[in-house]
C-alpha positions in Angstrom: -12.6 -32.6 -61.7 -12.1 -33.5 -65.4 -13.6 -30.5 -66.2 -11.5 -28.1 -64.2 -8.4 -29.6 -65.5 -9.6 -29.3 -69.0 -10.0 -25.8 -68.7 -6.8 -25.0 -66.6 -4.9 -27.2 -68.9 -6.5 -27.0 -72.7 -4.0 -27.9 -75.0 -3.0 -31.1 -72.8 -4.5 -34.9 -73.7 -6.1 -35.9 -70.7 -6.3 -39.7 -69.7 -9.2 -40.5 -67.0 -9.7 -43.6 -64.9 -12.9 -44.4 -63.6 -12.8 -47.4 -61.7 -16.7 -48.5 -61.6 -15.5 -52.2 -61.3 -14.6 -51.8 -58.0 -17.0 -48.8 -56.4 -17.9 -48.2 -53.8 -15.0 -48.2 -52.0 -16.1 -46.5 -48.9 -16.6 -49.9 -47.5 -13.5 -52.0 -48.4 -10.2 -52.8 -46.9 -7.8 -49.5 -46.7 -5.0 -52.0 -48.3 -7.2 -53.0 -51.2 -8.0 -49.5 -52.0 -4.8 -48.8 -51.8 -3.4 -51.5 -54.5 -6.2 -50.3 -57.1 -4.9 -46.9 -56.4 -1.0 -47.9 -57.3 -2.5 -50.3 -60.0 -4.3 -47.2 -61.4 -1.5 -44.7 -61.3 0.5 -47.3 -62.4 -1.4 -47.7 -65.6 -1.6 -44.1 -66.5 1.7 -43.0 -66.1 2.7 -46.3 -68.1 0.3 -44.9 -70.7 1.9 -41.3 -71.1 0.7 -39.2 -67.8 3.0 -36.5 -67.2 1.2 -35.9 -64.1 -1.7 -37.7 -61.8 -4.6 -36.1 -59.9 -5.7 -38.7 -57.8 -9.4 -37.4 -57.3 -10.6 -40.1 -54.9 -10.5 -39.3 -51.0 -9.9 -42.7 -49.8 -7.4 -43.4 -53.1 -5.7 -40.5 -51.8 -5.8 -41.0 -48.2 -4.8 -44.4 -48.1 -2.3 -44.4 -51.5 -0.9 -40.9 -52.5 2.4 -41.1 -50.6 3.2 -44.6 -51.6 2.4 -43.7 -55.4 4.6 -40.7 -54.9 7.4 -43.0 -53.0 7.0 -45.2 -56.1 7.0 -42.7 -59.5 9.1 -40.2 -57.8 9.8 -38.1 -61.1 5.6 -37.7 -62.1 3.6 -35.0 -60.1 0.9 -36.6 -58.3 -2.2 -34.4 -56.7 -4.2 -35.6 -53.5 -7.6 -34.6 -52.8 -7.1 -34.0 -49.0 -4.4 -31.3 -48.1 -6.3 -28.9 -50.8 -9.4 -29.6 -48.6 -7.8 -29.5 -45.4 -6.3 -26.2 -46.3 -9.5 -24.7 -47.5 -11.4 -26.0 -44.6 -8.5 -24.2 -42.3 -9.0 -20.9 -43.9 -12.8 -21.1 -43.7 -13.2 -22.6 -40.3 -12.0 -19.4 -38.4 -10.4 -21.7 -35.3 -14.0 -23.1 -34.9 -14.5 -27.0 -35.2 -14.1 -28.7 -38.6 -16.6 -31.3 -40.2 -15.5 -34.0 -42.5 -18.3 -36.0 -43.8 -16.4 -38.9 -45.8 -16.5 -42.6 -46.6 -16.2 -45.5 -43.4 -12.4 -45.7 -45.2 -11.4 -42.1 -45.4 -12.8 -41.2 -42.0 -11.1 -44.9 -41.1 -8.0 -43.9 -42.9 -7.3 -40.6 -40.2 -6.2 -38.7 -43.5 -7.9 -35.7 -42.7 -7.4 -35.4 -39.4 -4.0 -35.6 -39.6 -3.9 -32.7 -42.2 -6.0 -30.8 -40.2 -4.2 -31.1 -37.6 -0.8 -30.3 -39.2 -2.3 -27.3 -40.3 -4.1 -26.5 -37.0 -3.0 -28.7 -34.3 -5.1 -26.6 -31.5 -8.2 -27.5 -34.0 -11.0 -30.0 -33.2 -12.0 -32.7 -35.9 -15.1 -34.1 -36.1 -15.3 -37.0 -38.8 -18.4 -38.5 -40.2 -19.2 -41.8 -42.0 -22.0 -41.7 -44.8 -22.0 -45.1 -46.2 -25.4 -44.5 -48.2 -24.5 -41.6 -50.2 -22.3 -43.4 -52.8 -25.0 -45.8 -53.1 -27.6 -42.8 -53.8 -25.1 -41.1 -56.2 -24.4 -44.2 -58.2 -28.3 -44.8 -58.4 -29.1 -41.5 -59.6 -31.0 -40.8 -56.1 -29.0 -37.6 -55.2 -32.0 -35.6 -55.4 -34.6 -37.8 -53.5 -36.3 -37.8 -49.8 -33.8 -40.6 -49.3 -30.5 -38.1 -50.1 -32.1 -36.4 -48.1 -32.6 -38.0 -44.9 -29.2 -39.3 -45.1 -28.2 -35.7 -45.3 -30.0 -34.9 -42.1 -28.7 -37.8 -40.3 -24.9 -37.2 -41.2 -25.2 -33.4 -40.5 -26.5 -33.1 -37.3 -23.7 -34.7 -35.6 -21.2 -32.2 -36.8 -23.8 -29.2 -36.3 -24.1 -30.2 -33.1 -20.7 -30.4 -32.1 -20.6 -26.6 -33.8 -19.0 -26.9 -36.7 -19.6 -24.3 -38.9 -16.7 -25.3 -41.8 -17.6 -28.9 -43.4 -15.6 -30.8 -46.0 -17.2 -33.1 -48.5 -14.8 -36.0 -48.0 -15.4 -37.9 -51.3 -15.9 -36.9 -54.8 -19.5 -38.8 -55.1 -20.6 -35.6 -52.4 -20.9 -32.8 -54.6 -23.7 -34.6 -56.5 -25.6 -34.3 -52.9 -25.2 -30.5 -52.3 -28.1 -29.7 -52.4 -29.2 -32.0 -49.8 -26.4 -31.3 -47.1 -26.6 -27.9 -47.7 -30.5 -28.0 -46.6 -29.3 -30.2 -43.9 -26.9 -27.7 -42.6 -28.6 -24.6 -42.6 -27.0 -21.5 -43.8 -24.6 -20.6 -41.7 -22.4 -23.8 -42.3 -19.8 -23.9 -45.3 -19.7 -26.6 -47.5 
C-alpha cells in the first residue's frame, strides 16, 4: 500500500504506522481495535498527515467513521468500500466471497457495503484466523498456507461465488495459495 501511494503521490513525505505491538488483530475485541486505530490516526495527523489511509480491514471496519467523526478536516481512506465496490463490478449479480479476519467478518463491514451497493446480492463471509499467523512467520508459501487456503475456500466455492475479496492486508502475501485453492474461474 506504501508503495502505491509513493508512486501516486512522489513528491509527498509519507509517514507509515505499523503496529506489530499489537498484531494480530483478527482475534481481539472490535473496541480495542478500534482505540489503536484512533490512537494511530491520532498520532499521525498530530505528526503532520495531511491525509490517512487506514490500510487495515478490521482498523477500518471497526474505526474509519469515528476517526472521520473525530478529524473532520483530514481525508481519511478505508480499505472496505474500494473492495466492496470492486467486488460489485466483478461479481456480475453472482454471490460475493469475503475471506477476512474473526473481527472484520465479526465487524459486518463488508456486508453492509456490499449490500449498500447491491442489496439484492448474497454475502458469504469467511474467518481465516491462521493466515496472519503464516504471514507474520514467513509461511505464506508452505503446505500449511496452503491447506488453510483450501479449507477457507471451499466454503465460498461452494456456495458459488465466483468474485472473492481478500479482507485483510496480511492476504495478498497468500495469493498464490488461495488462488490454487479457488481454481481459475474465481477472482481474487
Amino acid at each position: 500500500m506504501a508503495r502505491r501511494i509513493i508512486e501516486a503521490l512522489p513528491e509527498e513525505r509519507i509517514i507509515y504506522f505499523a503496529d506489530n505491538a499489537h498484531v494480530p488483530y483478527g482475534e481481539r475485541p472490535l473496541e480495542e481495535i478500534r482505540g489503536f486505530a484512533l490512537d494511530i490516526t491520532s498520532f499521525l495527523i498530530d505528526n503532520g498527515a495531511k491525509a490517512v489511509v487506514m490500510a487495515c480491514n478490521m482498523s477500518s471496519a471497526v474505526a474509519l467513521g469515528a476517526a472521520r467523526e473525530r478529524h473532520p478536516n483530514v481525508p481519511i481512506i478505508g480499505m472496505i468500500e474500494p473492495g466492496a465496490k470492486a467486488a460489485v463490478g466483478m461479481a456480475c449479480g453472482r454471490p460475493i466471497g469475503v475471506m477476512a479476519t474473526t473481527g472484520t467478518v465479526r465487524s459486518g463491514a463488508y456486508e453492509r457495503a456490499l449490500n449498500a451497493l447491491c442489496p439484492e446480492g448474497r454475502v458469504i463471509q469467511q474467518p481465516c484466523p491462521k493466515f496472519v499467523p503464516l504471514v507474520e512467520s514467513g509461511n505464506a508459501d508452505s503446505e500449511e498456507a496452503e491447506a488453510a487456503a483450501r479449507d477457507y475456500v471451499a466454503p465460498l466455492t461452494r456456495e458459488g461465488c465466483t468474485t472473492i475479496i481478500l479482507g485483510c492486508t496480511h492476504y495478498p502475501f497468500l495469493r498464490r495459495a488461495i488462488e490454487a485453492a479457488a481454481g481459475p474461474d474465481v477472482t481474487i
